[in-house]
TORPA-4810 file (N, C-alpha, C, O; in nm, 3 decimals):
<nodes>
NODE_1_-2.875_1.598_-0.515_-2.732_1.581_-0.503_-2.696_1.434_-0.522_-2.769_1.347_-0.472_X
NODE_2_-2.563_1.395_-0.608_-2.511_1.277_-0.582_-2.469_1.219_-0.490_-2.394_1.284_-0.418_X
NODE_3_-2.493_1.086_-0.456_-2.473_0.995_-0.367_-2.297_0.962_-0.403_-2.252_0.986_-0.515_X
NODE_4_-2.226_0.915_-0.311_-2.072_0.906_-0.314_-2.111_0.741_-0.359_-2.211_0.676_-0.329_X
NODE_5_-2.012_0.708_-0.428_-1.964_0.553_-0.431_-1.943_0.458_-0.327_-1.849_0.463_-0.248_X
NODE_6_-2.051_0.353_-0.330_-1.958_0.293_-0.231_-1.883_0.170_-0.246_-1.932_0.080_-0.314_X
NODE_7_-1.752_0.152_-0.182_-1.661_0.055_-0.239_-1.710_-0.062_-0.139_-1.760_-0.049_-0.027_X
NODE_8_-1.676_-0.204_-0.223_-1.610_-0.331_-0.195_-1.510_-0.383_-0.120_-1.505_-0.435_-0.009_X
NODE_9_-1.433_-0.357_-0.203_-1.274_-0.367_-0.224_-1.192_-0.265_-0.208_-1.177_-0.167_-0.281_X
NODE_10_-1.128_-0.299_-0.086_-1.047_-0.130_-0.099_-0.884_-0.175_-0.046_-0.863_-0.250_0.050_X
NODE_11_-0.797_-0.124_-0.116_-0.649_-0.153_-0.149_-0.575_-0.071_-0.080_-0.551_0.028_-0.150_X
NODE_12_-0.520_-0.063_0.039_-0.446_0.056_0.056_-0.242_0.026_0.046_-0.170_-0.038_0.122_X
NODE_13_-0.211_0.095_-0.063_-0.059_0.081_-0.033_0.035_0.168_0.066_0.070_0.286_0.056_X
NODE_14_0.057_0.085_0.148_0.177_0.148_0.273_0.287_0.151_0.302_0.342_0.043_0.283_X
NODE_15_0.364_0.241_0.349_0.472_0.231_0.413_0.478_0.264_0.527_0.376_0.249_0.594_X
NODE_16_0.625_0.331_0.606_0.602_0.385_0.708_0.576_0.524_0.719_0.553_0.583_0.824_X
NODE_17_0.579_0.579_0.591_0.621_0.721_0.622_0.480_0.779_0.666_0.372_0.723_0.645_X
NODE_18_0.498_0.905_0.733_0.377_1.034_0.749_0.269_0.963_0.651_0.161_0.917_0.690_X
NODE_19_0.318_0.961_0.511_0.197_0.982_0.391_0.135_0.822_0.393_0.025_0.787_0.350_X
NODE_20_0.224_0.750_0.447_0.147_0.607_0.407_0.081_0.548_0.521_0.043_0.432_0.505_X
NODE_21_0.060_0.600_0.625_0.022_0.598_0.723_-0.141_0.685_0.743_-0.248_0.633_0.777_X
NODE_22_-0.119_0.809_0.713_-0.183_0.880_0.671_-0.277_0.757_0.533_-0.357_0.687_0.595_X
NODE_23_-0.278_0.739_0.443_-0.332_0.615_0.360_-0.395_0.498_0.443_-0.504_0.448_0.416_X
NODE_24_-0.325_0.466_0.532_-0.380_0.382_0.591_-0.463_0.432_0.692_-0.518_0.334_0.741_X
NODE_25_-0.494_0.516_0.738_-0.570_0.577_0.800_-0.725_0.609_0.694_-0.840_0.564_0.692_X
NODE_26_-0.668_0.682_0.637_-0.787_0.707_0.534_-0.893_0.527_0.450_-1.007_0.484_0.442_X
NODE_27_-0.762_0.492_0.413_-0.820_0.342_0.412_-0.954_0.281_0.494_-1.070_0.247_0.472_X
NODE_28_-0.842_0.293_0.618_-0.968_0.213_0.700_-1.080_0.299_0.765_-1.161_0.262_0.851_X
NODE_29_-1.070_0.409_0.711_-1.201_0.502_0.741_-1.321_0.425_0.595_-1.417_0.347_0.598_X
NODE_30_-1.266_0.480_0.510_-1.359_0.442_0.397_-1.383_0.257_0.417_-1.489_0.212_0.373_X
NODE_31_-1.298_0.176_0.473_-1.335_0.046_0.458_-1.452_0.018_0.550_-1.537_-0.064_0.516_X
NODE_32_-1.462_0.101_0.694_-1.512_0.138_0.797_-1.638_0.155_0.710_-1.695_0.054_0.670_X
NODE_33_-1.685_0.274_0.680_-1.814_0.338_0.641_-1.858_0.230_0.527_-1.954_0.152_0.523_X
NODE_34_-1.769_0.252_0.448_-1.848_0.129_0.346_-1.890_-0.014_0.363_-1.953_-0.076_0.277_X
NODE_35_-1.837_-0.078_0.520_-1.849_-0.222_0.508_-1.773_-0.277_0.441_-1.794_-0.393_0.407_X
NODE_36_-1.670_-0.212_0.406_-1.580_-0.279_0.270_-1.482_-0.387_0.322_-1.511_-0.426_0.435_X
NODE_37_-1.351_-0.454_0.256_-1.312_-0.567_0.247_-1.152_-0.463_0.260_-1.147_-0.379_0.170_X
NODE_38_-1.044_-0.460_0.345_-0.968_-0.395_0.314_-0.837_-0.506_0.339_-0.808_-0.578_0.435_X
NODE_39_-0.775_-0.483_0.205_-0.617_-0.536_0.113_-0.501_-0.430_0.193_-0.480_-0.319_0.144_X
NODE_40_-0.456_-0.458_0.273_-0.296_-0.378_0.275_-0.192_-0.439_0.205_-0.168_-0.559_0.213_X
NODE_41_-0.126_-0.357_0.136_-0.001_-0.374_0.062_0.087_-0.320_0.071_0.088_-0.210_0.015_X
NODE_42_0.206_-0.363_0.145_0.332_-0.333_0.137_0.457_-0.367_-0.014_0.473_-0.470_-0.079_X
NODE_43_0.519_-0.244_-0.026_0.632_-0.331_-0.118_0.742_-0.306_-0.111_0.787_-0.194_-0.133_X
NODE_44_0.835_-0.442_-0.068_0.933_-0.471_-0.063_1.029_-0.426_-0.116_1.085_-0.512_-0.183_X
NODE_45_1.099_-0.290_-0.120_1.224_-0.279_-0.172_1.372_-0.316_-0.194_1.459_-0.247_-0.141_X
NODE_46_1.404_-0.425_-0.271_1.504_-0.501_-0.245_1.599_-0.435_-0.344_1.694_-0.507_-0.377_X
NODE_47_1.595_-0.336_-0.389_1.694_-0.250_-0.478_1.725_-0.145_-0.367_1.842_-0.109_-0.353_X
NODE_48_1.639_-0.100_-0.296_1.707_-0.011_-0.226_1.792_-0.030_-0.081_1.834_0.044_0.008_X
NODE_49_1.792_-0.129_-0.101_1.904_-0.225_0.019_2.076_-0.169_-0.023_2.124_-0.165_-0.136_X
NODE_50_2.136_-0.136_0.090_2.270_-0.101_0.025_2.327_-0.221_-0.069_2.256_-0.322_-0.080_X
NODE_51_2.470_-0.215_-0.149_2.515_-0.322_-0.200_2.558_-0.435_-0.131_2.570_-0.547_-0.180_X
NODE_52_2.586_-0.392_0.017_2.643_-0.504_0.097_2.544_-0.621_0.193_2.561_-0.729_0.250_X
NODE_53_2.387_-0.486_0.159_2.295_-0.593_0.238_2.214_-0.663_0.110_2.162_-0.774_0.126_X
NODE_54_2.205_-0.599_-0.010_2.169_-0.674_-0.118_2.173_-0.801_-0.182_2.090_-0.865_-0.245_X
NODE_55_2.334_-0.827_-0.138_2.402_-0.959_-0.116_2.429_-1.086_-0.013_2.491_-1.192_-0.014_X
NODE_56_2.333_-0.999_0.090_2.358_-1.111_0.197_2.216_-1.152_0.239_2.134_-1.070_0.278_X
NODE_57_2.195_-1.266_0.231_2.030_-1.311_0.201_2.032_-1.282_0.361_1.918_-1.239_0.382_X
NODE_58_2.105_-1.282_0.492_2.063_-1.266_0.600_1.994_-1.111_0.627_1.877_-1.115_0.665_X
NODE_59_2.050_-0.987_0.614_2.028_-0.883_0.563_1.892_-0.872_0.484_1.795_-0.809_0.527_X
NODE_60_1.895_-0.928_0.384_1.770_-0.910_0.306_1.635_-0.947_0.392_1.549_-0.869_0.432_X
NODE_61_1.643_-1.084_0.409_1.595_-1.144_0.492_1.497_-1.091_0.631_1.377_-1.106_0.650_X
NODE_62_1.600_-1.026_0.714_1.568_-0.930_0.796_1.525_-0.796_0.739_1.458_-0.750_0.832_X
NODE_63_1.523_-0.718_0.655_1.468_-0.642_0.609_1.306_-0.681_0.537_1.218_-0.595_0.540_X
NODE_64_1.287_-0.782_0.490_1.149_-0.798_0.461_1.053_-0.897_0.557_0.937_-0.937_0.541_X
NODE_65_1.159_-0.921_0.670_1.061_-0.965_0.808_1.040_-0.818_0.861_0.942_-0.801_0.934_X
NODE_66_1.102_-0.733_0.839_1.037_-0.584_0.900_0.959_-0.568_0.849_0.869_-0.541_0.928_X
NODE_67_0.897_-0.564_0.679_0.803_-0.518_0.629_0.653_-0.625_0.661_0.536_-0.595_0.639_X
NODE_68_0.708_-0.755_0.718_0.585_-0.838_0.720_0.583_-0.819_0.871_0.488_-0.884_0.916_X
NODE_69_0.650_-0.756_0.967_0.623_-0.710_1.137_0.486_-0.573_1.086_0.370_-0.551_1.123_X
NODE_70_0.572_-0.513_0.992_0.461_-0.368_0.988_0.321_-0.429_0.946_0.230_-0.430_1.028_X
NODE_71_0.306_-0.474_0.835_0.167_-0.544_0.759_0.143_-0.605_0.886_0.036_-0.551_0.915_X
NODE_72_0.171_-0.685_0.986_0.084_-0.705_1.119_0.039_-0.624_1.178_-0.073_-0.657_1.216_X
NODE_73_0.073_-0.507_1.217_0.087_-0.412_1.296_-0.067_-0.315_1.214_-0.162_-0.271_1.278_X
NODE_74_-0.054_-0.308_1.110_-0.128_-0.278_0.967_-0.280_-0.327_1.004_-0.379_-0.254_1.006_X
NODE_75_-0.276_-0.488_1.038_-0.426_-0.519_0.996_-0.402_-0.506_1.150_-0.502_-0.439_1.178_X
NODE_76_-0.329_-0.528_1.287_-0.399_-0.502_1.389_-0.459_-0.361_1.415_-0.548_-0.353_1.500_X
NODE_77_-0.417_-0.246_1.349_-0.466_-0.139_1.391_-0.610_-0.110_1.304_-0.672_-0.006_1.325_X
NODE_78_-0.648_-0.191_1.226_-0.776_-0.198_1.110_-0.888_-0.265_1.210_-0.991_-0.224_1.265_X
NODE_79_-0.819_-0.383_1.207_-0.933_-0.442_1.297_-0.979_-0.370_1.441_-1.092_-0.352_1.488_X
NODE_80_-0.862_-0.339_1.485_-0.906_-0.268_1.616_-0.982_-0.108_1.574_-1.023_-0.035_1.665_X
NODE_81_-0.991_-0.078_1.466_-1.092_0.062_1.431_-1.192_0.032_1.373_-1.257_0.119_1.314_X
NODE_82_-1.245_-0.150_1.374_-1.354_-0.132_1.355_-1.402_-0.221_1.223_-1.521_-0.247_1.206_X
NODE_83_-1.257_-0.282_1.095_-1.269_-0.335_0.981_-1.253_-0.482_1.043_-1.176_-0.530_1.126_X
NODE_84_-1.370_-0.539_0.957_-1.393_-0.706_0.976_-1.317_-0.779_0.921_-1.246_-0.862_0.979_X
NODE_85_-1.322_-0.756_0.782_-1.271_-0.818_0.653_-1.106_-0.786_0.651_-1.093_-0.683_0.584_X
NODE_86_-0.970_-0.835_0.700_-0.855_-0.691_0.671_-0.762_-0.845_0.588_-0.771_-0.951_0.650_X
NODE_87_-0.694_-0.846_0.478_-0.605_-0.915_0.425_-0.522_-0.833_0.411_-0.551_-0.715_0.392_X
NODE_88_-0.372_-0.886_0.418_-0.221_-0.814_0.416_-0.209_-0.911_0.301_-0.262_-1.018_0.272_X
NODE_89_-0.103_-0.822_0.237_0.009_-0.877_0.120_0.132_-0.806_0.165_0.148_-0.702_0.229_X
NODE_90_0.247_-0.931_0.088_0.352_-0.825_0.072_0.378_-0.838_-0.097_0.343_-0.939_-0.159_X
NODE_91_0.454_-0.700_-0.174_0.500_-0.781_-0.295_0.634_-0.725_-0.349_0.668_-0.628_-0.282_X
NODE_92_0.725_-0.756_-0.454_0.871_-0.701_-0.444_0.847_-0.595_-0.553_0.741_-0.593_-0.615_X
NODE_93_0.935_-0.514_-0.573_0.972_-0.433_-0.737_0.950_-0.334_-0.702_0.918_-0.330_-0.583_X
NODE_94_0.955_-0.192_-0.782_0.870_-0.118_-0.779_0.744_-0.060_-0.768_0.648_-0.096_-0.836_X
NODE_95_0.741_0.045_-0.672_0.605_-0.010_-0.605_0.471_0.061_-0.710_0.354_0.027_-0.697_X
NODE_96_0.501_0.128_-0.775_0.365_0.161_-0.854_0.355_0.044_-0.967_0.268_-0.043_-0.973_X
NODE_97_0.454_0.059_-1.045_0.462_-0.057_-1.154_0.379_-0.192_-1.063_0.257_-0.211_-1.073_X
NODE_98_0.449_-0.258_-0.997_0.385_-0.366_-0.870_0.224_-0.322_-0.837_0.128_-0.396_-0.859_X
NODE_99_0.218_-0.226_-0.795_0.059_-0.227_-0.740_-0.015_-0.262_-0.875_-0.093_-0.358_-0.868_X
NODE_100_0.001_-0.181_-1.029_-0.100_-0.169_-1.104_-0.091_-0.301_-1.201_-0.189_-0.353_-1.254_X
NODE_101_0.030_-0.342_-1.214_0.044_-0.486_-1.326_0.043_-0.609_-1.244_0.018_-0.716_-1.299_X
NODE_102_0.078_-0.602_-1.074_0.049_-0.707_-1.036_-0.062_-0.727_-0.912_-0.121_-0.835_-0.915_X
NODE_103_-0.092_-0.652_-0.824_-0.130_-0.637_-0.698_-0.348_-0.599_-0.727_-0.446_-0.633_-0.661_X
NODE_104_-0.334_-0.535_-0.829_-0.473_-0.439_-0.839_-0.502_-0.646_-0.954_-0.586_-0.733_-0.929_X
NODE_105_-0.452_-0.646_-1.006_-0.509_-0.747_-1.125_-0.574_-0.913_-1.002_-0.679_-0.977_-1.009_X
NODE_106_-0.445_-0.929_-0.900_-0.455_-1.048_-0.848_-0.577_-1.009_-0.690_-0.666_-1.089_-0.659_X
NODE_107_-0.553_-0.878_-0.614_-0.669_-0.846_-0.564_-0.796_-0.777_-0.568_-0.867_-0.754_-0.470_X
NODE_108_-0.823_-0.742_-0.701_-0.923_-0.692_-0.778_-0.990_-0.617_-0.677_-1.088_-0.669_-0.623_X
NODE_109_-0.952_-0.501_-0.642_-1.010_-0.375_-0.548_-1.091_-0.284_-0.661_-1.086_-0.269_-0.783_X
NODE_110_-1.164_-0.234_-0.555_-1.257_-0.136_-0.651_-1.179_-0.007_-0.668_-1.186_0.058_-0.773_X
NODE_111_-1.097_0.035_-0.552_-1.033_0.148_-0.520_-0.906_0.130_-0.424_-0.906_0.055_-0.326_X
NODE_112_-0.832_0.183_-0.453_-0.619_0.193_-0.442_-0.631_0.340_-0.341_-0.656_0.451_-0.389_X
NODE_113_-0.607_0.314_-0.201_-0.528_0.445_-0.135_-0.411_0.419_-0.102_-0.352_0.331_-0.039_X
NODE_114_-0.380_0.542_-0.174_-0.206_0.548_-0.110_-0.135_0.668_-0.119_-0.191_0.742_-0.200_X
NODE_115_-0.016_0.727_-0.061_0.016_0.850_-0.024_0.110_0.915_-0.119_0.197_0.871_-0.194_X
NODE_116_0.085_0.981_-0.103_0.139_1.128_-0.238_0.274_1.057_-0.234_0.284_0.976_-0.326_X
NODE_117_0.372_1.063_-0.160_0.523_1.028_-0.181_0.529_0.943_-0.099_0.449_0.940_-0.006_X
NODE_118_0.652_0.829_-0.117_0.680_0.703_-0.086_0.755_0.765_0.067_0.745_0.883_0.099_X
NODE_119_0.806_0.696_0.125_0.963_0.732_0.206_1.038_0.728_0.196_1.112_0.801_0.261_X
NODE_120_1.091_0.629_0.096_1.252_0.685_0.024_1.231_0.618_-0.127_1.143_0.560_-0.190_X
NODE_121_1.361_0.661_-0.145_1.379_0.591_-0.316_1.363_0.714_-0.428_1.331_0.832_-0.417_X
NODE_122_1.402_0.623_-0.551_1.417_0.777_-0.652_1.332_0.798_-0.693_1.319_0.881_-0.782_X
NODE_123_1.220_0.717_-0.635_1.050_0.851_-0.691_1.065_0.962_-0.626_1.068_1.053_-0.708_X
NODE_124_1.082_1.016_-0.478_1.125_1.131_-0.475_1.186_1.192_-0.549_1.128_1.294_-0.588_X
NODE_125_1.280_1.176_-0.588_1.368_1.283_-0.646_1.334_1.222_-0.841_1.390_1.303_-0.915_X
NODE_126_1.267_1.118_-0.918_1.246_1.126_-1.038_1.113_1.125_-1.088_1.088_1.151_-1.205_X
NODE_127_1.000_1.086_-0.978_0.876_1.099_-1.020_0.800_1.029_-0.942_0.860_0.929_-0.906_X
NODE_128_0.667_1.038_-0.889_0.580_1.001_-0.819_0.520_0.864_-0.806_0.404_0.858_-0.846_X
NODE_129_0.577_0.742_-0.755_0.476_0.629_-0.728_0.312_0.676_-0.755_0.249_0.639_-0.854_X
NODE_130_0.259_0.758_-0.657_0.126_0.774_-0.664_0.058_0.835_-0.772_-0.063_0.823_-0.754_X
NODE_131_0.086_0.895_-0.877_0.124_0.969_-1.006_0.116_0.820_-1.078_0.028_0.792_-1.159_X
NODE_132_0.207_0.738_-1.042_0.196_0.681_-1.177_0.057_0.519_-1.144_0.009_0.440_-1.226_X
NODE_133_0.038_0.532_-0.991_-0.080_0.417_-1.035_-0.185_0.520_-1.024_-0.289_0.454_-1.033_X
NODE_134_-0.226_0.671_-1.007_-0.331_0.707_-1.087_-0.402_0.714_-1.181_-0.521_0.698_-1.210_X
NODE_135_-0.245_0.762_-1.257_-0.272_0.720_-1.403_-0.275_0.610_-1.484_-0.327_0.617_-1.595_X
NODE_136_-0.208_0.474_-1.426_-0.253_0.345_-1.485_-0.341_0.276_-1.425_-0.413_0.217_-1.505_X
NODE_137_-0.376_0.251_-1.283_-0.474_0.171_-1.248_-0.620_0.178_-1.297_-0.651_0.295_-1.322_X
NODE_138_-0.702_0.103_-1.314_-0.820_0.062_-1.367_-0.944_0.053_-1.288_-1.047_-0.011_-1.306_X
NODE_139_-0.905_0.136_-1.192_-0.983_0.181_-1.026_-0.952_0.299_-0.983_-0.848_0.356_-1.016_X
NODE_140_-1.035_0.345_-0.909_-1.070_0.436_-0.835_-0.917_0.470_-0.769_-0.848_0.379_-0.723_X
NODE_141_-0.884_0.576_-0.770_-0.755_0.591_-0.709_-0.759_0.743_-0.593_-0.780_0.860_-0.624_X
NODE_142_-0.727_0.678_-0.441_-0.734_0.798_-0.375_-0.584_0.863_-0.323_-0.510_0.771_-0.288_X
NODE_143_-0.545_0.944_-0.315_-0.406_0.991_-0.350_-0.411_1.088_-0.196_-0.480_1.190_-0.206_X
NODE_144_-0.349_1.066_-0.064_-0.339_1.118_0.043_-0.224_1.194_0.067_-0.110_1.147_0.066_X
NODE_145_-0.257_1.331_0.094_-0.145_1.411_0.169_-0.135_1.466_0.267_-0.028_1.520_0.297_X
</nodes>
């Protein structure tokens, strides 16, 4: 029988929802067993800010100190299950486009977990974040539901 892969580098993209949580869970299992090096990545949605908080850098502001409260919260619950190695990022745009043209190139992971559907935004309702860095990333891609 084949032996499983074992990763390096392991990338997990998060949010808050069920599924990205769930990712991060799975993450730091595999970073766990493998000895691996684990990348959390959050991304910043600054399009999906209403129009009135879009415009007010205080608003904005406070919305992506929430996402850098969670990425703490992120590597404290890694380290405390056990991962040595844990680096946070945050990064802006869309988050699949973002993980595979900017995030996978600048933290060179062997392998990307992240959860079937985002928590909001019009990948729900026009097409899958996780769908689309399966199919473009240049790594191992684990897809959690």
């Amino acid at each position: 029988m084949a032996t499983g892969k074992q990763f390096k580098h392991i990338l997990a993209a998060v949010d808050d929802s069920d599924l990205g949580q769930m990712a991060l869970v799975n993450a730091i299992h595999q970073a766990r067993e493998d000895e691996a090096k684990l990348t959390i990545v959050s991304i910043f949605e600054k399009g999906q800010l209403s129009v009135f908080d879009f415009f007010s850098k205080e608003k904005t502001t406070a919305a992506e100190d929430d996402v850098r409260r969670a990425l703490d919260r992120y590597r404290k619950m890694a380290v405390e299950n056990g991962v040595t190695d844990v680096d946070i990022r945050i990064a802006e745009g869309t988050p699949g486009e973002v993980i595979v043209k900017d995030v996978i190139p600048s933290v060179k992971p062997d392998m990307v977990v992240v959860g079937s559907h985002s928590q909001k935004g019009t990948e729900k309702y026009f097409g899958s974040q996780s769908s689309y860095i399966a199919n473009h990333a240049p790594v191992t891609v684990m897809i959690v539901r």
